[in-house]
C-alpha positions in Angstrom: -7.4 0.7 13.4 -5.7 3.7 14.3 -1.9 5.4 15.0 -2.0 7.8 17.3 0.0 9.7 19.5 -0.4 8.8 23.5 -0.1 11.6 26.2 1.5 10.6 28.5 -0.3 10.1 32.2 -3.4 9.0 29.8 -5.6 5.9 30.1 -4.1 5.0 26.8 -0.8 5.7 28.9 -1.8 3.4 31.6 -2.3 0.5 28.8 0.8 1.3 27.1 2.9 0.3 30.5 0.5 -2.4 31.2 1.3 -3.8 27.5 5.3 -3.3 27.6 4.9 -5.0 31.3 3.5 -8.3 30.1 5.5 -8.5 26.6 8.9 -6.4 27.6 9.6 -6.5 31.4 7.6 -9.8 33.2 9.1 -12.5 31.0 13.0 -11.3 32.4 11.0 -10.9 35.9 11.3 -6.7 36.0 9.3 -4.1 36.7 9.5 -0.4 35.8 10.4 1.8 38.7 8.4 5.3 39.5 11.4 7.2 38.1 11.4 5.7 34.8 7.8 5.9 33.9 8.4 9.8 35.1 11.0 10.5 32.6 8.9 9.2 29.9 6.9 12.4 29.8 9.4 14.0 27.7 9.4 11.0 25.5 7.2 11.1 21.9 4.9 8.2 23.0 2.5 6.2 20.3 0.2 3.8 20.1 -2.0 1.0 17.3 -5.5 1.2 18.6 -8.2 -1.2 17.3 -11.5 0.7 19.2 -10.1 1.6 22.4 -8.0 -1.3 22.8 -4.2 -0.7 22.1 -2.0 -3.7 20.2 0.8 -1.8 20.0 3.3 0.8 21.2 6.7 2.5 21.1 8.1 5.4 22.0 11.2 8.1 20.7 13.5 9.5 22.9 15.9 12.5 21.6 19.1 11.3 22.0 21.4 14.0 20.3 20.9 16.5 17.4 19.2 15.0 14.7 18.9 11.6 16.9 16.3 9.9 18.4 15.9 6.8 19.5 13.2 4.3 19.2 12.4 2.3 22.8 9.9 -0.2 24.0 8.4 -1.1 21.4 5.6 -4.2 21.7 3.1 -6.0 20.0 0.2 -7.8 22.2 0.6 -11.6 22.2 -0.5 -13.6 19.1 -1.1 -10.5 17.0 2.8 -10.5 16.2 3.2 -10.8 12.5 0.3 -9.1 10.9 1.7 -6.0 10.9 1.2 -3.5 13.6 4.9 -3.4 14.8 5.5 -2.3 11.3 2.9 0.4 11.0 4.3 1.7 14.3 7.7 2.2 13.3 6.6 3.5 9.6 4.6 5.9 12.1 7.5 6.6 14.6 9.6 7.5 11.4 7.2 9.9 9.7 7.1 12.1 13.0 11.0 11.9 13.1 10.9 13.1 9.9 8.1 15.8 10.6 10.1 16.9 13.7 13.8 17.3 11.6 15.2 14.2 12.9 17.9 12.8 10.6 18.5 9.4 12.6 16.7 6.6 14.4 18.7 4.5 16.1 17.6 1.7 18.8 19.1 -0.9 20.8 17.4 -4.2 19.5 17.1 -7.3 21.1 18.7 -10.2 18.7 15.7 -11.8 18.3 14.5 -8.8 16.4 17.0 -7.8 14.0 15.5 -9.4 11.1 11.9 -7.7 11.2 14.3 -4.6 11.7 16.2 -5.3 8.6 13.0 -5.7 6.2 12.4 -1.9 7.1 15.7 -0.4 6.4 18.1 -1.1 9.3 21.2 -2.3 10.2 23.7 -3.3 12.7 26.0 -1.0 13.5 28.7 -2.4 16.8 28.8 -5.8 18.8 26.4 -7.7 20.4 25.7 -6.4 24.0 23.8 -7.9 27.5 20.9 -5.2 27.9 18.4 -6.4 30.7 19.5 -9.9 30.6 19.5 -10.7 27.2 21.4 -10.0 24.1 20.8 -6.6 22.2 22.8 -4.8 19.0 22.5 -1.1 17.9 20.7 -0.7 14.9 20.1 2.3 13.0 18.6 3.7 10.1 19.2 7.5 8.2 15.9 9.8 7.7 
């Protein structure tokens, strides 16, 4: 098992998008456009590797001073619930943290706000329609 940081344009890149494709984008019937996948290059990009094979990934995006904001974050199918979207985002903190960010904030999908909760966030506005389905903005201080 291993946390890493993904480069992006990498193979691991390459399964990274393939993985937020079939858990994220396919089930609403989207795909990611050229442009998007372009700006993710500026994005802080990691993954949970078991030998070369990734189970897991999300990404940080500087929103503001002290602000970033945690994006895309999935868990291959039937390994939900043993703890690799956890050890992501306890990843994804510690390098907000090393880089002087103060914030995370994210928008969530419903479904998600409790396993968001047991780590330290909260809800903070109304519920909102983001790609089709229902979404709140949760956020945690550093």
């Amino acid at each position: 098992m291993a946390l890493k940081t993904i480069v992006h344009g990498s193979k691991e890149y390459e399964q990274m998008v393939a993985l937020r494709y079939q858990i994220l984008r396919k089930p609403l019937g989207l795909e990611f456009s050229p442009e998007e996948l372009e700006k993710e290059k500026n994005n802080l990009l990691f993954g949970f590797f078991e030998e070369d094979s990734l189970e897991g990934c999300c990404m940080l995006v500087e929103t503001a001073k002290g602000t970033v904001r945690l994006r895309q974050m999935a868990v291959v199918s039937g390994l939900q619930g043993k703890g690799i979207g956890r050890a992501l985002v306890i990843f994804a903190e510690n390098v907000a943290r090393d880089r002087r960010f103060k914030k995370i904030i994210m928008h969530a999908r419903k479904a998600s706000i409790p396993f968001f909760e047991k780590l330290g966030y909260h809800t903070s506005g109304e519920e909102f329609i983001e790609l089709t389905i229902p979404h709140v903005v949760m956020e945690k201080e550093l």
